[in-house]
N, C-alpha and C positions, 0 to 999 in steps of 0.2 A: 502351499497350493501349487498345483501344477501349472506348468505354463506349457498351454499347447498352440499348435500353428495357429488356430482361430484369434484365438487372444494377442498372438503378436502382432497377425496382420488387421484388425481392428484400432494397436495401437498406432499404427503404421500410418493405417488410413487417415486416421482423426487428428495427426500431428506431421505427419509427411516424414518422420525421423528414419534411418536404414533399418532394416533386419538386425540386423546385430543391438543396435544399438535398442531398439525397442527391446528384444528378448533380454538382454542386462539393465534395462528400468522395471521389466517388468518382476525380473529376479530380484533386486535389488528391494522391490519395495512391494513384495510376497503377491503379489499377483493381483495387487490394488491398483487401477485402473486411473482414477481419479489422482493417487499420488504419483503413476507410474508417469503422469504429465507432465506432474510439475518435477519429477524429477530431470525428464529431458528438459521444460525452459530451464532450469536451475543451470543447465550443463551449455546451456545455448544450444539445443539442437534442434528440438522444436521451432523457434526463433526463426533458424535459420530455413528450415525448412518452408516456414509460412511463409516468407521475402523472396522465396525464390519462384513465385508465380506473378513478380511483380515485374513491369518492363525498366531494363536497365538501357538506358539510349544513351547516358552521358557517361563522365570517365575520363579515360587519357589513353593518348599513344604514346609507347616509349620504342624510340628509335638504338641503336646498337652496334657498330662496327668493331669488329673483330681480324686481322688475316684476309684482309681481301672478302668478306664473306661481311653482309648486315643482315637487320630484320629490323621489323619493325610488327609491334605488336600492339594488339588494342584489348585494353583492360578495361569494362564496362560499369558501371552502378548507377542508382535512379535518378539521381540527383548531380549536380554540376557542384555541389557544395562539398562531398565526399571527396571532389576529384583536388580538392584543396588541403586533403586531408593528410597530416606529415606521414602517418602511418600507413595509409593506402599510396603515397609515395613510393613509400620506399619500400611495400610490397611489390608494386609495379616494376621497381627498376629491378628489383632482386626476380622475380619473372624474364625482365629482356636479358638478362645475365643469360639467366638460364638456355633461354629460344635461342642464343647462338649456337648450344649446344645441339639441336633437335632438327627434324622437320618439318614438322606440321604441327597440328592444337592438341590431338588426340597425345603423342608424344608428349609434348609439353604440360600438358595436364598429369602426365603418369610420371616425369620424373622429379626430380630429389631438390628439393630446393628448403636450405637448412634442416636437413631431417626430418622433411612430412615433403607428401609431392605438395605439386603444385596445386592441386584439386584441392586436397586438404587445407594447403595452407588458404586458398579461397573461401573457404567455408568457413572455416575458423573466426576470417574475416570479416564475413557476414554477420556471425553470433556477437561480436565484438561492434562492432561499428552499427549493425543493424540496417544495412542497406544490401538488397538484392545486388549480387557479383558476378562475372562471369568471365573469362579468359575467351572471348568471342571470334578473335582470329587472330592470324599472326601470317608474314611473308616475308619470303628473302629473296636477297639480289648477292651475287657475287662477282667480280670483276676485278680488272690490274688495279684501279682506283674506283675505292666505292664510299660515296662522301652523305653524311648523314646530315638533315635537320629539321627544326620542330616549330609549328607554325603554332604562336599565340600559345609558349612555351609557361608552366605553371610550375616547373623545376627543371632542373639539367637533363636534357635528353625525354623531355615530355612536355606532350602538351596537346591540342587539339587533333591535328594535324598533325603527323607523320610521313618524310619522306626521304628515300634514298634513290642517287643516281647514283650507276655505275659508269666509267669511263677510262678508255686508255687515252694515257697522255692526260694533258693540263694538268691543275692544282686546285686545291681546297676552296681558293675563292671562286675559283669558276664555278668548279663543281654547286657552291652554297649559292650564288647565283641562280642558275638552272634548276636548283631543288626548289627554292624560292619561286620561281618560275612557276612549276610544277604544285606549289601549293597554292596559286593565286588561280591559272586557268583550268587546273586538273583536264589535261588530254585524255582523251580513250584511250590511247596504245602509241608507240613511238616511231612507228611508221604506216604506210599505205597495207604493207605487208604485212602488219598486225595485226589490223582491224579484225572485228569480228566481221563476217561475208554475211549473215545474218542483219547486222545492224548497216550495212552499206546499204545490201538489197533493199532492207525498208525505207530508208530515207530516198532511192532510188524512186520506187514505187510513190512515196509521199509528192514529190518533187513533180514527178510527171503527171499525178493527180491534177498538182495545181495549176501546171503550164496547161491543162490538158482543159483548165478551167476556162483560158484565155481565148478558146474557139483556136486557137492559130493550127494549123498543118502539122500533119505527125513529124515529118521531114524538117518541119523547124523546129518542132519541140524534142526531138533526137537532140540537134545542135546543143539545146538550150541547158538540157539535160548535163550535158557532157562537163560545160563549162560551172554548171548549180553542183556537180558532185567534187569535179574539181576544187571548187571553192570550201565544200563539206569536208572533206580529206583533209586541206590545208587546214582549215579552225580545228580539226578535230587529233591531229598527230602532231607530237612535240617535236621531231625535226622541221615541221614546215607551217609552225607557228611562229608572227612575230613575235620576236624576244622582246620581254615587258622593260628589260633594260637598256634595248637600242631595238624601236621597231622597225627602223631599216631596214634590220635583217632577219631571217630565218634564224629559230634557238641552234638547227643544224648548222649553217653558216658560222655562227658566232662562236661555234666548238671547232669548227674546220678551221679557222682565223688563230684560235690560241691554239694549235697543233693536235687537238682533241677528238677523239672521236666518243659519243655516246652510244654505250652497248644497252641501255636498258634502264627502269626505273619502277619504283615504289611510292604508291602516294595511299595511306590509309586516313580516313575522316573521321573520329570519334560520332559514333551512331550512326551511321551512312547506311541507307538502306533499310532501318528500324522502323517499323508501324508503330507511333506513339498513341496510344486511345485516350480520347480527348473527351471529358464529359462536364457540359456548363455546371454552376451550382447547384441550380435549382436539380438537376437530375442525380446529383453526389448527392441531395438530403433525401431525395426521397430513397435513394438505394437503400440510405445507411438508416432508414426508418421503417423498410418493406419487410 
């Protein structure tokens, strides 16, 4: 039987399998439709296909130091049970291997990781394990001292949380310190001059809202202003946060104190940012009955 474009992309549709991959099911099993399906579940590719329309919010971060150069990268699936998995471990770590190599997700998903990229070896994953996967981001930091570590750690160099400080001068404890630090308050940016000018302006505007609430004078609520963004800044940027391990002082001061200066940092949250869709029971039966 012939196998033409129509027939591939039908099988395509109705199983989410590649081009390729449909036209050699479809070969394979003479242009029978019904087998050309089970021929993809059989291969896990259908499988995977169907799981990858599912929201993966949970997983791990695996952190990475290499030459002055980290990353830290977030490895997704749907479930918090997979992230327990020895095999999705040590897919993950063999991933952060890789990310020191790269610059970005696009990269890292295209290169080589034990002879299949990283994409592939994702997928493969999938069919195997049977939970939607995904290589969802990755960042690095580079610096004279750049010190890694893993909050609510679920094997070596992974775990919820993910973070890296860079810094010249100090040592590893400081450094584990301050990253620690950086997983408990998670700052926005590491100084005044980081901020995004976007999220100042609005809390500016919020701020003056509310003073604006209190009937007082524009001329006091300037003042008022001044000292309310002041105070925003400081809770908001890790040099001019107190330090959770002496809050005497600024996390800045306490790096100034052990001859340190901090150039930069990395904090990634397993799912952060993820829309989970939330539906009671009663709406899951009748879906699965409509």
């Amino acid at each position: 039987m012939a196998i033409t474009a129509a027939l591939v992309k039908e099988l395509r549709d109705s199983t989410g399998a590649g081009m390729m991959d449909a036209k050699k099911a479809l070969t394979e099993t003479d242009g029978d439709m019904d087998a050309a399906v089970d021929w993809l579940r059989t291969k896990g590719l259908a499988k995977a296909a169907k799981k990858s329309g599912r929201t993966a919010a949970e997983g791990l971060v695996a952190v990475a130091v290499s030459g002055g150069k980290g990353i830290a990268v977030e490895v997704n699936s749907e479930t918090d049970f997979v992230g327990k998995n020895a095999d999705f471990q040590k897919m993950v770590s063999g991933i952060a291997g890789v990310a020191l190599t790269v610059d970005d997700v696009a990269a890292l998903n295209a290169a080589d990781l034990d002879g299949k990229t990283v994409e592939q070896t994702v997928i493969d994953a999938v069919a195997i394990i049977g939970e939607n996967m995904s290589v969802r981001r990755m960042d690095a930091l580079t610096g004279d001292n750049v010190v890694s570590y893993v909050h609510n750690a679920a094997a070596t160099d992974m775990g919820k949380i993910g973070v890296l400080v860079g810094m010249t001068g100090g040592d590893e404890a400081l450094g584990k310190q301050i990253a620690m630090h950086i997983a408990a308050v998670n700052p926005a940016a590491l100084s005044e001059a980081d901020m995004d000018a976007a999220v100042v302006e609005k809390e500016k505007q919020v701020q003056m809202d509310i003073a604006r609430e209190s009937g007082k004078p524009e001329a006091v609520i300037e003042k008022m202003i001044v000292g309310r963004m002041k105070k925003f800044i400081g809770e908001s940027t890790l040099l001019n946060q107190a330090f959770v391990v002496n809050p005497d002082v600024t996390v800045g001061q306490a790096a100034a104190d052990a001859g340190a200066t901090i150039t930069g940092f990395v904090r990634l949250e397993v799912g952060e940012g993820i829309e989970v869709e939330k539906e009671d029971f009663a709406a899951e039966v009748a879906k699965m009955n409509s």
